[in-house]
N, C-alpha and C positions, 0 to 999 in steps of 0.2 A: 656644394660643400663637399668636401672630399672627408671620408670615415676612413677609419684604419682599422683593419682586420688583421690579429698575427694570430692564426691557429697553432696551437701547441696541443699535444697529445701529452694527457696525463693518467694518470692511473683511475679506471672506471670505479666507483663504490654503488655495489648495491645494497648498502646497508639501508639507503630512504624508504627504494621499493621494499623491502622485508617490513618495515617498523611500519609503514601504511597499510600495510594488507591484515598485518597481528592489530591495530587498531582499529582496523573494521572491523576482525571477529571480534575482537570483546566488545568493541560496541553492540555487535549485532545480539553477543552474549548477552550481554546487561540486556537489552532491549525485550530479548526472550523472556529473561527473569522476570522482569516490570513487569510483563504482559501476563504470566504467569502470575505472578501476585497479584494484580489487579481480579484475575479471575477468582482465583483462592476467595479475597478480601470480598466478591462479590456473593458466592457462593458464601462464605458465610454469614453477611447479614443477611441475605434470606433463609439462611437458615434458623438465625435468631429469630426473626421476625413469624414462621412458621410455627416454632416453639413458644414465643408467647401468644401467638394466637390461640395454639392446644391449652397453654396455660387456661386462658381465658375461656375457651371451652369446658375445661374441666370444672372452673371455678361454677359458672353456673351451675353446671352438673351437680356439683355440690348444692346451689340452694336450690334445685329442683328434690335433691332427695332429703333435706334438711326440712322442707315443705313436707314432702311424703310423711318424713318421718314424725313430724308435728302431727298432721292431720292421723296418722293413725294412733298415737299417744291419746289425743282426743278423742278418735272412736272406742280405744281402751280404757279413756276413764270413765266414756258414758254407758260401757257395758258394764263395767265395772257399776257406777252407779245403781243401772237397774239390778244387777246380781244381789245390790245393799237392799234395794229398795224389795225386792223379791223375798229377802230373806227376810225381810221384817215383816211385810204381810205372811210369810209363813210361822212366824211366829205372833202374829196378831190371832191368826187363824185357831193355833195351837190355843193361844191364851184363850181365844172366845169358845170353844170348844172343852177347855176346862172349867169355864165362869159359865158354861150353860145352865148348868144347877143352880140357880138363886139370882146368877145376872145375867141384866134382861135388857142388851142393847137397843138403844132406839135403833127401830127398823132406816129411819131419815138419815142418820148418821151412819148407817152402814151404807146404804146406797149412796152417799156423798164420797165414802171411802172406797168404793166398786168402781164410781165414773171414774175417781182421780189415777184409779191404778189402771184403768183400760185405758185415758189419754194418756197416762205416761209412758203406758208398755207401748201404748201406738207412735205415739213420737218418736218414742227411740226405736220403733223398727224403722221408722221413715227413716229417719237418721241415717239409721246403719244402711238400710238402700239405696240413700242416695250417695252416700262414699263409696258406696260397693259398686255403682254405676260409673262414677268417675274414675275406679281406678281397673275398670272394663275399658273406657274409651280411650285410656293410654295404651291400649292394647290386647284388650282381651286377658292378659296375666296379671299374675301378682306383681303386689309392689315390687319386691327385690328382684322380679324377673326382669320386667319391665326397665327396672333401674340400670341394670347390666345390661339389657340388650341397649337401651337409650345410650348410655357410657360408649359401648364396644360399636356402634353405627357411627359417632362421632368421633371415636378414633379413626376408625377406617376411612373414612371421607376425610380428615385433617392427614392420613399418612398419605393416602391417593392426593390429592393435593401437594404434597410436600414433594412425591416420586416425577409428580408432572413438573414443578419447580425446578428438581434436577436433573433431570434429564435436560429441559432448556437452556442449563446453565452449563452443561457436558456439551452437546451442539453450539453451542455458541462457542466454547474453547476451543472445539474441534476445528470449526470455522476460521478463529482466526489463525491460529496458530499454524493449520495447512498450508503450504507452498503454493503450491498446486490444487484446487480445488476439480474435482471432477462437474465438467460441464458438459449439459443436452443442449441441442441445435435451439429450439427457442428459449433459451434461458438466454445462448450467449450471444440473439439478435437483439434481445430486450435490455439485455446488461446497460449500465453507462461508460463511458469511457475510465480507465483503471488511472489514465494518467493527462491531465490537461495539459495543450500545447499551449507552453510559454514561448514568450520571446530572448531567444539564447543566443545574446551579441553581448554583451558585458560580463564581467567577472569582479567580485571587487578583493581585495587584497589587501588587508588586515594588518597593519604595525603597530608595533609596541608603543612609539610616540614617534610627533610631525619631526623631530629634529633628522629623523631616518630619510624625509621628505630629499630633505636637500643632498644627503648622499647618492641619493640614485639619481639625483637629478645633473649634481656632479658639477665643477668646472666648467661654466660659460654650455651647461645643460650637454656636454660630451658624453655622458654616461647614459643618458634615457634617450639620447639621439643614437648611441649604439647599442641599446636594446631594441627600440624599435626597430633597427635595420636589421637587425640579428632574427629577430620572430617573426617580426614584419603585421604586429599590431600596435595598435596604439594605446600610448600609456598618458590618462588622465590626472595630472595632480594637481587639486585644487583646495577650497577650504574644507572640505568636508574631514573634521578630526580623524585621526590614526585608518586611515583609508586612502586607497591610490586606485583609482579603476582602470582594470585594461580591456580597450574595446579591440575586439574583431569579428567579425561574421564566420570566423572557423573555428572553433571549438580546440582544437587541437593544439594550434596556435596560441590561445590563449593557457590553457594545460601547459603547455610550454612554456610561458611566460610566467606565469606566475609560483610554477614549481624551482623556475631559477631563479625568480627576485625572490625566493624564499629560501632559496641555498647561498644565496649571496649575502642576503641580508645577516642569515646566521653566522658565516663567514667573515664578516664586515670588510672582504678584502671589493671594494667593488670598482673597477674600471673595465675600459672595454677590452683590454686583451683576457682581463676573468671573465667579462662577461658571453665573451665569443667559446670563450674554453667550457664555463660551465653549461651553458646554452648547447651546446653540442652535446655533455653527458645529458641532459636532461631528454634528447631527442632520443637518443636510444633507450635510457628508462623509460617512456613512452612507447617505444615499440616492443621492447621486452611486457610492459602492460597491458598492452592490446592483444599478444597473443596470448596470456595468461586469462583476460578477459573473456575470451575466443575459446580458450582450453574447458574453460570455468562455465561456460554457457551450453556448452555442446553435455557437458557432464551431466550438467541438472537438467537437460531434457532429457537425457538417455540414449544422445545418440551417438553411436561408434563407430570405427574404419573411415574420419571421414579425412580428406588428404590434409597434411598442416598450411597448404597454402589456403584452402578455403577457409580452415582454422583461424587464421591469423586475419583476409577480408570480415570475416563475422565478430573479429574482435575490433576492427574498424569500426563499425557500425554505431559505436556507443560515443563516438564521437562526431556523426552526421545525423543529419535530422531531415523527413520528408515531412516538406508545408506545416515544418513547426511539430512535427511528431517526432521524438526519438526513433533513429531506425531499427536500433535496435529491442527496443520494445516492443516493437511492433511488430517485430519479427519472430521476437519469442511466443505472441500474443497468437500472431497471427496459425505458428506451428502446433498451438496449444488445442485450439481451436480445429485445428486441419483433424488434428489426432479424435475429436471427439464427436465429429463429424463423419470420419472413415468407419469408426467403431458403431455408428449407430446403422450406416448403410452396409456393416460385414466386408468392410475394403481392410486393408494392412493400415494399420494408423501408424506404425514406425515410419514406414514410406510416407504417408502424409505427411507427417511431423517432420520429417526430412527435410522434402518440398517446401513445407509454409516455411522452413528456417531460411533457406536458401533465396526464395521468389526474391527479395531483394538484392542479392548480392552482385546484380551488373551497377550497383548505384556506388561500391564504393572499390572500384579498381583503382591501380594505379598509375594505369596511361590516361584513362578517362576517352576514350576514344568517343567519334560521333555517334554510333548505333546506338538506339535504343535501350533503356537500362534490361528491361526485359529476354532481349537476346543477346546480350553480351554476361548477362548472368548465364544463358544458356550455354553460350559457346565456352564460358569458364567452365560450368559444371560438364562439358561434353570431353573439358581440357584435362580435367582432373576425376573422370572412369567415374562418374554419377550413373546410377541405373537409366536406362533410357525413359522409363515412365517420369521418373524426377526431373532429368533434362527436358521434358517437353511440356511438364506440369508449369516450368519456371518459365520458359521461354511464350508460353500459350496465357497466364495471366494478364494480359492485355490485351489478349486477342491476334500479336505479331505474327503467332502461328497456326497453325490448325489444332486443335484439341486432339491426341488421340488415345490418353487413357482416363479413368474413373475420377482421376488424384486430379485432376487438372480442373476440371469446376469448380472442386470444393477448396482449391487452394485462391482460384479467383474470386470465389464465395465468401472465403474465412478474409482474405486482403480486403475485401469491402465492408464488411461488419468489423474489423480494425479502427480502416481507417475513414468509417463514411459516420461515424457517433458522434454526438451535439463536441463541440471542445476538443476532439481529438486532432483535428490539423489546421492550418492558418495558410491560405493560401499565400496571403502576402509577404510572411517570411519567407518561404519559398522561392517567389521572382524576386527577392531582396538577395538570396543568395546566390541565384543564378544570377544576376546583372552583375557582382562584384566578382564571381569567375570567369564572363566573360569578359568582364576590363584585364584581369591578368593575364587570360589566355590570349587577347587580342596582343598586347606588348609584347607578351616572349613569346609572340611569331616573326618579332625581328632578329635579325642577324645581329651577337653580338650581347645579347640580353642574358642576364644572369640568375636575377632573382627579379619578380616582382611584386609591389604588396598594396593593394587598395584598403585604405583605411582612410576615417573620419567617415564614415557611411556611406563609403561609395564618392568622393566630395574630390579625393586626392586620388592621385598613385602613384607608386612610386617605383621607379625602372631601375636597378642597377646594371650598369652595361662593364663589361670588361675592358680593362685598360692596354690589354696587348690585342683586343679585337676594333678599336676605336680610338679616337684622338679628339681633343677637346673641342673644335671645329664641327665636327659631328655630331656635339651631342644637342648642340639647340634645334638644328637639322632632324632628330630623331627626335625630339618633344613636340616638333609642330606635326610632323607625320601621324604620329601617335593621338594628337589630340583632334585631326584632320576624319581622320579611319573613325575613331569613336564618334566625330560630330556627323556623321554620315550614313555609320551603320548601328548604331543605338540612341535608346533612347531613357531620359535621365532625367532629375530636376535637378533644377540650380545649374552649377558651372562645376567642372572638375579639372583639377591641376595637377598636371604632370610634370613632376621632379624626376628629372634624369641627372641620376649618380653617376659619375667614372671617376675610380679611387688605382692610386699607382701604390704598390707594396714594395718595399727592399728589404731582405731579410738577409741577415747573417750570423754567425756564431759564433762568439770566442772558445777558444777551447785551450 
């Protein structure tokens, strides 16, 4: 089936990229706040909770001295007592000492009146001894001493408890809210992995309502058949409400895709001559992104001078993935790592942190040549005036080359503690992505070849060949070649079908 492509050059807006970027940060602002008030919010129920504990400490404090002060009331009305009781035999004594002259107490009655005052004064010394004992065992002091020190021991243990509460609740803020957390060599063997490797081939794509369905779908489906040739993924629409999923195994592609059926869709202008036109700005807002990206990564590690072409690979990065691990987290992770390993053996950790940033950058060039990702990272970094220890650190992480400085184990050290944690990599997305590079790369080694794009999982591909390098005769001639080469030199499940495009353009302009 023949597509029609009419490139038009319009005027670039980067107003999308501005308004995404101010929406991450107040996202990321809000996010901050939340996390912040959640701490606050947490911090202060245990502060209440502290507080009425004291409360509750006190209270009893309270009826411990409400006790105290009962029981010595008691000891004061029994002295009191005997002091009555004392005074009245000394005025019994008086009286019998004035009535000695003529009265003449029975001797029986006085000694009944002698025993009862020597058991009572004996009681009541027992009495008073044995409260004067108990209130020895609360410490050796007096009541009110005692009661103050008892008081002032339970506060100090309720406030030592309270300072150990916040403090844990300070560490714990501190914790999260850090970027960058300082980490030792076995903290960050033992760590788990910071980020689980998903499987990143779909994308889904969010509309307002299905009536949108049939606009991108377009005219006898002309519209979503020159999207896909345009990105060169595939665009799923089926019953799933206000959703349209675009599959493809490149990340990029798909960012692609979706950032233009989202500029199109707001637009509502959608056919394929807009869609070829918007499709193109969106390709450059992409690469204006990735070196922004690139800019924005090297900053927050701290590292500087470094050339803008490597700048701009390391802002690639965030759109490739090794064995299902983002590369470029991993790359951050892995520099993070390098840095706090160099610092505990007295090596430069800037230089480290250099290195772990870089180890992967033979992984995302843009010729993609045969060598080894490991020395084609090297030969870029030798390209672009990397110190010699950094060039040999990167290029020696696999062992391609000889080791010959300090940086170079602990960079091959830090890459394995990345990426060797339970979740961190998936082998089989990996050769899932390599088989579907090499079906494109096996096509456009023909003569004549334009664009090509494997999608359905690897199931299709599809060739676009030039119309001034080719003629319609040729082109079934070149599908069976094609499908000939792949049955021969790979290996695949199921069946894959090769769709060879040749489209003729005539363009003109009134004026």
């Amino acid at each position: 089936m023949l597509l029609v492509y009419i490139p038009r050059q319009r005027e670039h807006a980067k107003a999308q990229a501005a308004g995404i970027l101010s929406e991450a940060e107040r996202e990321a602002e809000v996010l901050k706040q939340k996390k912040l008030l959640e701490v606050k919010e947490k911090f202060l129920q245990l502060k209440g909770e502290l507080e009425q504990q004291v409360a509750q400490r006190n209270e009893k404090l309270k009826q411990i001295e409400n006790k105290l002060k009962g029981r010595e009331q008691s000891l004061n009305q029994r002295q009191s007592d005997l002091e009555k009781r004392n005074s009245e035999i000394d005025v019994l004594k008086e009286k019998l000492a004035l009535q000695s002259e003529g009265i003449e107490l029975k001797k029986e009655e006085y000694e009944v009146k002698k025993v009862e005052y020597e058991q009572k004064k004996q009681e009541l010394e027992e009495l008073r001894r044995s409260e004067q004992q108990r209130l020895e065992q609360l410490g050796g002091l007096s009541a009110g001493e005692a009661r103050e020190r008892l008081i002032e021991s339970l506060r100090a243990e309720a406030k030592d408890q309270a300072q150990v509460y916040i403090n844990e609740i300070v560490e714990e803020a501190k914790m999260t809210a850090s970027k960058e957390a300082k980490k030792i060599v076995i903290q960050s063997i033992q760590r788990v992995a910071t980020e689980t490797a998903i499987e990143n081939s779909v994308t889904v794509f969010h509309i307002d309502s299905d009536e949108i369905k049939g606009r991108i779908i377009g005219r006898e489906g002309r519209n979503i058949r020159a999207l896909e040739a345009a990105t060169g993924i595939e665009i799923i629409v089926d019953d799933t409400p206000e959703a349209i999923v675009l599959s493809s195994f490149d990340p990029v592609r798909r960012e692609v895709a979706r950032l233009a059926l989202h500029q199109l869709v707001q637009d509502g202008r959608i056919h394929p001559a807009r869609i070829e036109e918007v499709v193109s700005k969106v390709r450059k807002q992409i690469e204006e992104e990735i070196i922004e990206t690139g800019k924005r990564t090297v900053i927050d590690l701290g590292i500087h001078g470094m050339h803008p072409e490597l700048i701009r690979l390391i802002g690639k990065m965030k759109y490739r993935s090794s064995y299902g691990q983002n590369l470029l987290q991993h790359s951050r992770e892995t520099a993070n790592l390098c840095a706090v390993m160099a610092s505990e053996l007295g090596l430069n950790p800037k230089h480290a942190k250099r290195a772990g940033l870089l180890h992967d950058i033979g992984k995302v060039p843009d010729d993609e040549p045969e060598l080894p990702h490991a020395l084609l990272g090297m030969k870029l970094c030798e390209k672009y005036k990397e110190k010699l220890n950094i060039c040999n650190a990167v290029g020696a992480h696999h062992d391609e080359v000889e080791m010959e400085s300090l940086i170079a184990p602990i960079v091959q050290v830090c890459d394995a503690i990345s990426g060797a944690r339970p979740g961190a990599r998936r082998e089989i997305v990996e050769a899932y992505i390599k088989r579907l590079n090499d079906l494109e790369t096996l096509a456009a080694s023909y003569p004549g070849v334009v664009k090509t794009y494997a999608i359905q999982a690897g199931r299709e591909l599809r060739v676009i060949v030039g119309a001034e390098n080719t003629d319609d005769s040729t082109i079934a001639t070149l599908s069976e070649e094609i499908a000939r080469r792949i049955q021969d030199e790979m290996t695949y499940p199921g069946q894959v079908k090769i769709t060879v495009i040749r489209e003729t353009r005539s363009v003109s302009y009134a004026k």
